[in-house]
N, C-alpha and C positions, 0 to 999 in steps of 0.2 A: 501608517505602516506601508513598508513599497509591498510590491506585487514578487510574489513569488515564480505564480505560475501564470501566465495571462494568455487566453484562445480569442482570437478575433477571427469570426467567418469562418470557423474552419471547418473541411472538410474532405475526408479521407475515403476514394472512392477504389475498391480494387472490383475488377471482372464485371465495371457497370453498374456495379453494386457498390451502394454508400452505409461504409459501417459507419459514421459519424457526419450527418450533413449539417453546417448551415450554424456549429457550435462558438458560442461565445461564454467565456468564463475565467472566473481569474479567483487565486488564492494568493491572501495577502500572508503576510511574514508574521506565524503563531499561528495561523488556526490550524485541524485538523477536519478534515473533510470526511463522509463516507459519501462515497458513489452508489447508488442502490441500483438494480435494474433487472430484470429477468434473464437468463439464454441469452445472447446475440442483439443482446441492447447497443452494445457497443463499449462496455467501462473497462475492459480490457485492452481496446484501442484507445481510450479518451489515458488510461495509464502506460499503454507505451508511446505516446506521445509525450508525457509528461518528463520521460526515461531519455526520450533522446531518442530512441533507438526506432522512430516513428517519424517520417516527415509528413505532413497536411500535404494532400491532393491540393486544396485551395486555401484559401486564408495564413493566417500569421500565429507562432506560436513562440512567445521568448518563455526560457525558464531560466530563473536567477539573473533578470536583466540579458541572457543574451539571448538573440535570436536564431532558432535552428535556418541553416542554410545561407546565413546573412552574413556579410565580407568580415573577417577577422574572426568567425565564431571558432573555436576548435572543441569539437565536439568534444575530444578524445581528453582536453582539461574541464569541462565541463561535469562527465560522469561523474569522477570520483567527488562530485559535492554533491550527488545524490545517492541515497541510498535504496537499494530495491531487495524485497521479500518475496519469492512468490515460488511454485510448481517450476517455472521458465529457469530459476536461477538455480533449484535445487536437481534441475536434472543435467545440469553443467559441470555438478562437483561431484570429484573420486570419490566413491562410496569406501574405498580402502580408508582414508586418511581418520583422522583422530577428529575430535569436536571440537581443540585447541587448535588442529592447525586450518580445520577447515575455515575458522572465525579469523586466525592468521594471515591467510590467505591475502585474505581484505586489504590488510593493507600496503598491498603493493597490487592491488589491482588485477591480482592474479587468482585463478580457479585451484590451480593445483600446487604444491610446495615443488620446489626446482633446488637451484644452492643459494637461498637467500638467506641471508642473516640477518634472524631479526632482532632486533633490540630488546632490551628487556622495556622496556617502556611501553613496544609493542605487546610483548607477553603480559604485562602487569594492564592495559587496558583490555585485551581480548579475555582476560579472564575476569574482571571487572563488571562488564557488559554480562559475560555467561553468567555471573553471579547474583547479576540482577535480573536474569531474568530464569534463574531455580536451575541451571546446569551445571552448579561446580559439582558436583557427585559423578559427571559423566565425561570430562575432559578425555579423559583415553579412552574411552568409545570410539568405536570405527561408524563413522557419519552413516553407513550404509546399516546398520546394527539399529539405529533409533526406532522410535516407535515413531506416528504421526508427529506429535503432540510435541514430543522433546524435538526431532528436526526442524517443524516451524520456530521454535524458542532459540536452536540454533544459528537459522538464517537472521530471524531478526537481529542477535547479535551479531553477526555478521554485516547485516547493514547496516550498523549504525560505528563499523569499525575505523569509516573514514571522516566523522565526525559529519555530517554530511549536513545539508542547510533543507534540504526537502527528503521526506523516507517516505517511500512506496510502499503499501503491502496489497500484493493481492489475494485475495483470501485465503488470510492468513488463519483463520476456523475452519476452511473445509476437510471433514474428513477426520471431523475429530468429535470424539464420543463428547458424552454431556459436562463430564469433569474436565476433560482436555480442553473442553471449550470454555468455562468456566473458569480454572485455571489461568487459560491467556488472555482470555479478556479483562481478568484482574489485573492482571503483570501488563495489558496494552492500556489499563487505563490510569495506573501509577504511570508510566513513562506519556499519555496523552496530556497527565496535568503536572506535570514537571516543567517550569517555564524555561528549561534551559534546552528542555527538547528542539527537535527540530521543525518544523511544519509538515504536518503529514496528509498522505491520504490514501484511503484505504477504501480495496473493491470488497464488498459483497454482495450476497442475495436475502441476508436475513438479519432484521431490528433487532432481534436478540445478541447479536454480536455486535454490535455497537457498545463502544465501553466509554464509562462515565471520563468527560472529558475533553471526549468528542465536540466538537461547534455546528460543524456545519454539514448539511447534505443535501445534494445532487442525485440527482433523479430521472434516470435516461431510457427512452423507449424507442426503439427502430432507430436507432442513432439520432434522437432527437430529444435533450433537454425539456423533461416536463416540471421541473421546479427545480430550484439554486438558492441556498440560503441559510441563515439559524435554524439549527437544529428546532427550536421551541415554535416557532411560525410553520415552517415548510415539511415537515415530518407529521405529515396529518393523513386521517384516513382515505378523505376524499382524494388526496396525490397518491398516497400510493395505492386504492385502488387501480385509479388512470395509469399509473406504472405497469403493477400487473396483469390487469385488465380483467379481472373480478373483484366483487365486494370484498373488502376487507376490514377489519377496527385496526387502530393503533393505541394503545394501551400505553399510559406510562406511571410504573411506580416507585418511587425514590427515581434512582437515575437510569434506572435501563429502560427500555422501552418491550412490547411484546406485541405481538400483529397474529390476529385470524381471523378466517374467516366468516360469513354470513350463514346460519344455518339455511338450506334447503325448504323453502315451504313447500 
């Protein structure tokens, strides 16, 4: 399998301060990753780096074979084979527009509708995506009208409107009640074992949203990688205590997993 996303040495230092030092890691073509890490671990940078939209202070970062900053890269063909979810992309878009056109959007690269003509090809996959993932009942909804639950269901069809080879989500659960959460992490984890998906990886801060399907996780503290790997080895109590820096279990039954922690003696 080639490399999807591959970090050599890198590190990304703003104000003296290093949100990611010293990182090495690479996602090959089909897995799915979660980044796990507390506040200002860094998986928000280690995911805009992944975007492009992030260059390393030091080290080397190709995604999809090319490399950011490197003669011939153009960023600006690059993006549209990735796709990204996250708070960042949903406070870009008209809260006026409708959940067809906000997901429309996509594919031209664009945030807001101007005088594009779209294709029906276009309309018949943007609703497609909405429909796999529980939104046809809300197409003429105005984006700004959702609740939590249904805009993240939105964006993520949205990113996957440019058929994309890597999909970003940054947590994509936060902020959303027990059902909303439950709900998408059904819906992320039918689209995680779907082999025709793209390779993904997704930020959070909680085991519990990790949805069956998932591979692999990454595990980052002060901008420093404290384990990389199968989900079944690396997702253990004794890492993610050292992640969040008190005791914790990790629990797994059937395929999700659950983390708490140490009673108080």
């Amino acid at each position: 399998m080639s490399d999807v996303l591959e970090l050599v040495d890198v590190s990304v230092v703003r104000d003296g301060r290093a949100l990611v030092d010293d990182v090495s890691w690479s996602v090959k073509e089909g897995e799915r990753w979660v980044i796990l890490g507390p506040n200002g671990a860094g998986k928000t940078t280690l995911l805009n780096l992944a975007s492009s939209y992030l260059y390393p202070s030091r080290g080397t970062v190709a995604i999809l074979g090319e490399h950011l900053g490197g003669v011939g890269t153009d960023v600006f063909e690059l993006r549209p084979r990735i796709g990204m979810a996250g708070v960042a992309m949903a406070d870009k878009l008209p809260k006026r527009q409708t959940v067809l056109q906000t997901v429309l959007t996509a594919a031209y690269g664009m945030t807001a509708t101007w005088h594009e003509d779209y294709e029906a090809v276009d309309e018949e996959r943007a609703r497609a995506f909405l429909d796999r993932l529980g939104m046809t009942e809300y197409l003429d909804r105005r984006f700004g009208t959702l609740s939590e639950g249904e805009r993240k269901r939105t964006l993520i069809a949205r990113a996957m409107m440019t058929d994309p080879e890597l999909l970003l989500l940054d947590e994509p659960a936060a902020g959303l009640d027990l059902g909303g959460r439950e709900d998408l992490v059904r819906r992320l984890g039918r689209l995680a074992r779907d082999p025709y998906a793209p390779s993904m990886i997704m930020v959070t801060h909680h085991v519990e949203e990790i949805a069956p399907g998932f591979t692999h996780v990454l595990m980052i503290r002060q901008g420093r990688i404290l384990a990389a790997g199968p989900m079944e080895t690396e997702l253990s109590s004794r890492n993610l205590s050292l992640c969040f820096g008190l005791p914790l279990v990790v629990e797994r039954t059937g395929d999700r997993y659950t983390a708490h922690g140490l009673p108080l003696s």
